[in-house]
C-alpha positions in Angstrom: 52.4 9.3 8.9 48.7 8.5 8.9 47.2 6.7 12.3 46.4 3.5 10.9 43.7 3.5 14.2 41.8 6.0 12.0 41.2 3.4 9.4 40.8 0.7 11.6 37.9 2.7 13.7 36.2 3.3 9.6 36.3 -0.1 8.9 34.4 -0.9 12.6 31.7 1.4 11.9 31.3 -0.3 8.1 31.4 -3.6 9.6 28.3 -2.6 12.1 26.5 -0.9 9.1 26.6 -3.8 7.0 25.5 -6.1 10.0 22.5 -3.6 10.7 21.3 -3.9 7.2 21.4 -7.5 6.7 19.9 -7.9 10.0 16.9 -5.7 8.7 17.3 -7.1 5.0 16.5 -10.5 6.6 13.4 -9.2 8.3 12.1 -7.5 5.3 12.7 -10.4 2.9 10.4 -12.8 5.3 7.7 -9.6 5.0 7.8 -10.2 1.2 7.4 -13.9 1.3 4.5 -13.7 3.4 2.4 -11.7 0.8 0.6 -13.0 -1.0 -2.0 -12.5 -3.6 -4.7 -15.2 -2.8 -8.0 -12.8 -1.2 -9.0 -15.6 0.7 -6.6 -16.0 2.9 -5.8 -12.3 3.0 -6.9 -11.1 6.0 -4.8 -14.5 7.9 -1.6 -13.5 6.1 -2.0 -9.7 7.1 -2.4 -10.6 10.4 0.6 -12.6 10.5 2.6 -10.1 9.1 2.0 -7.8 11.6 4.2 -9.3 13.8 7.2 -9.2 11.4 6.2 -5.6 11.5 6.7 -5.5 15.2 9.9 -7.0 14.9 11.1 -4.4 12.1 10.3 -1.5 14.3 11.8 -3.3 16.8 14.8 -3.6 15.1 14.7 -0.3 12.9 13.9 1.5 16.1 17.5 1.4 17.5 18.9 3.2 14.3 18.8 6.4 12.2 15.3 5.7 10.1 16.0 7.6 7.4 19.8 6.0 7.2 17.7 2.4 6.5 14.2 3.0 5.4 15.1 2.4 1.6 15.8 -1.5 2.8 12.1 -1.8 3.5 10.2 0.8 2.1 8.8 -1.0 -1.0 7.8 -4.0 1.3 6.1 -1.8 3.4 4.1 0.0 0.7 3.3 -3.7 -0.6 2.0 -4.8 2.9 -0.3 -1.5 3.1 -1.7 -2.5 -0.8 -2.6 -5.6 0.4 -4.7 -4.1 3.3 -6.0 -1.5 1.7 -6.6 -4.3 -1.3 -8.4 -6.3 1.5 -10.1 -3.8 3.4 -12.0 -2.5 -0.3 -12.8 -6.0 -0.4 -14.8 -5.8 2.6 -12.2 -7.6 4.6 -10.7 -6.8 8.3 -13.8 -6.1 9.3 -13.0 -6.6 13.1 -9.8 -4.6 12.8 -12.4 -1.3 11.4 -15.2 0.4 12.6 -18.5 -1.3 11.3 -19.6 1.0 9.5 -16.5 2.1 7.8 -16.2 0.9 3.9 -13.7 1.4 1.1 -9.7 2.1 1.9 -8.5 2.7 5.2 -7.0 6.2 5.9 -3.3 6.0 7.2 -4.4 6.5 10.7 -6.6 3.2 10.4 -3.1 1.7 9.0 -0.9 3.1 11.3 -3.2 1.9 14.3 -3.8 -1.9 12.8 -0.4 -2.5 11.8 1.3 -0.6 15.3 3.3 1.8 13.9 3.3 5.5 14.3 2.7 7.7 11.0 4.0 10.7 9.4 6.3 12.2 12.1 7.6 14.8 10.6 10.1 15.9 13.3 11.5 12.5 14.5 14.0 9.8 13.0 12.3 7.5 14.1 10.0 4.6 12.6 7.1 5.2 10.8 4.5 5.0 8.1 5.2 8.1 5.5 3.0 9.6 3.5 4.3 9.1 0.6 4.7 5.2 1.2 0.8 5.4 2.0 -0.1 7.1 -1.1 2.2 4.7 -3.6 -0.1 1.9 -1.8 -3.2 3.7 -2.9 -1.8 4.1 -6.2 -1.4 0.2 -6.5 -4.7 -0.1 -5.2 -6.2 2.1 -7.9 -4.3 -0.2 -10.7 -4.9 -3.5 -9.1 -8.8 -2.5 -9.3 -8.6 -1.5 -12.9 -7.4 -4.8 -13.9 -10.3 -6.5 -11.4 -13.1 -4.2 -13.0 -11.8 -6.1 -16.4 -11.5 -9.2 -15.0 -15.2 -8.9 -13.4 -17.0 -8.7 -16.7 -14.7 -12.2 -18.3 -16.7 -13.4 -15.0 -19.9 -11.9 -15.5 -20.1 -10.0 -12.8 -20.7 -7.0 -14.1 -22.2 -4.2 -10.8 -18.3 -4.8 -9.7 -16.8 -2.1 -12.5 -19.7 0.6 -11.8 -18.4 0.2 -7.7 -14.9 0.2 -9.1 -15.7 3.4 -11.5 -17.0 5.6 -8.8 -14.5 5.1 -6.1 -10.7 5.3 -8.6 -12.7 8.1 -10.0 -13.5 9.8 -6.3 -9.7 8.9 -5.8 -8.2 10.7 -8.8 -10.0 13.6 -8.2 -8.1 13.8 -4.5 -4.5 13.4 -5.9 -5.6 16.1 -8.1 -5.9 18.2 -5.0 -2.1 17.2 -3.9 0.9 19.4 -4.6 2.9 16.2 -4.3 7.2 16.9 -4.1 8.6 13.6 -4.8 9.3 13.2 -8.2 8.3 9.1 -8.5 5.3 9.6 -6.4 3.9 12.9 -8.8 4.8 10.5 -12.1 2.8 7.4 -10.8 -0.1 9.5 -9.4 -0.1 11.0 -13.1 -0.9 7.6 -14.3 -3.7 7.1 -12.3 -5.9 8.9 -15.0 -5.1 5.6 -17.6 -6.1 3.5 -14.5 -9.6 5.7 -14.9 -9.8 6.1 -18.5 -9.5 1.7 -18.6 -12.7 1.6 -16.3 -14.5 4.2 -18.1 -14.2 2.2 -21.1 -15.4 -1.1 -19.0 -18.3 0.7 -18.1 -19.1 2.1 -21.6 -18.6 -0.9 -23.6 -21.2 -2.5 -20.6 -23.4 0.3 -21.0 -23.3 -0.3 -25.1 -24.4 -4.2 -24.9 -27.1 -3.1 -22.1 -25.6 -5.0 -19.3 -25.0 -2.1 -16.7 -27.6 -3.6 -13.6 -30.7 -1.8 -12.4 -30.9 -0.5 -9.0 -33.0 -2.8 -7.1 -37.4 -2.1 -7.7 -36.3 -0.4 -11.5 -38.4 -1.7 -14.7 -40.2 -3.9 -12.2 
């Protein structure tokens, strides 16, 4: 006859798991309200979130990472778009050096949000790569739609500064042997994100609206 203990003991350590995750679940669900999409108020709502970020690791910190980190991995990657969204912007200035433009590198990341990165070694909370890269990739899409959206507003140096740097950015992926399988398919379509541009600044080019560098034709 089978111990019924044996069963009893399973359904313990199910009952813990399932607390553990909706303990985190809850924490990641009041990460994803807090973003938001309005660039004014960016930086304040980035700041804010960093301390729902402290309490994740807090939280995450007591259990196997890689057991949980599918409960908040997307949220995460959202959060680190929205800086690195920000930061392009010219936002969280005091949070970067003063001379430092364009994205943030995950070290900048890892360091303003509190969180170690990339430990390879460890089960233990961190920033991946590849969670870092899918928020560059949604970077390089959310600009293609802004260098559009800059010309219906008739601002039209925006797509030239938008042109250069998805183009600088494809040309690094290209130099990554990337493994995961949804990472290498959405890094592929950054090249649409850089053929959209190219045709923003080509159709500007055509109806002669591309800006002069400042002191030309004068």
């Amino acid at each position: 006859m089978i111990d019924p203990s044996i069963f009893e003991n399973l359904q313990a350590k199910i009952d813990e798991e399932s607390k553990i995750r909706d303990e985190l679940q809850e924490i990641v669900q009041t990460l994803s309200k807090r973003v938001t999409p309005v660039l004014d108020d960016a930086a304040k709502e980035i700041r804010a979130q960093k301390e729902d970020v402290t309490r994740l690791v807090s939280v995450a910190s007591e259990h196997p990472f890689y057991k949980y980190n599918h409960i908040w991995s997307r949220e995460l990657q959202n959060l680190v778009f929205t800086i690195q969204l920000c930061a392009w912007l010219g936002g969280l200035r005091d949070e970067r050096d003063e001379k430092a433009e364009g994205f943030m590198t995950i070290e900048e990341v890892g360091k303003f949000l509190g969180v170690p990165v990339n430990l390879k070694d460890q089960d233990s909370f961190h920033l991946s790569i590849e969670e870092y890269l899918q928020a560059l990739i949604s970077l390089v899409e959310e600009l293609s739609r802004l260098a559009v959206n800059s010309v219906t507003l008739g601002d039209y140096s925006r797509p030239l500064q938008i042109n250069k740097f998805i183009s600088d950015l494809h040309a690094g992926f290209q130099l990554l042997n990337l493994k995961n399988d949804n990472l290498r398919k959405r890094s592929d379509g950054i090249k649409y994100s850089v053929k959209k541009v190219e045709d923003v600044v080509y159709d500007l080019s055509l109806r002669n609206l591309i800006p002069k560098p400042s002191g030309e034709g004068q």
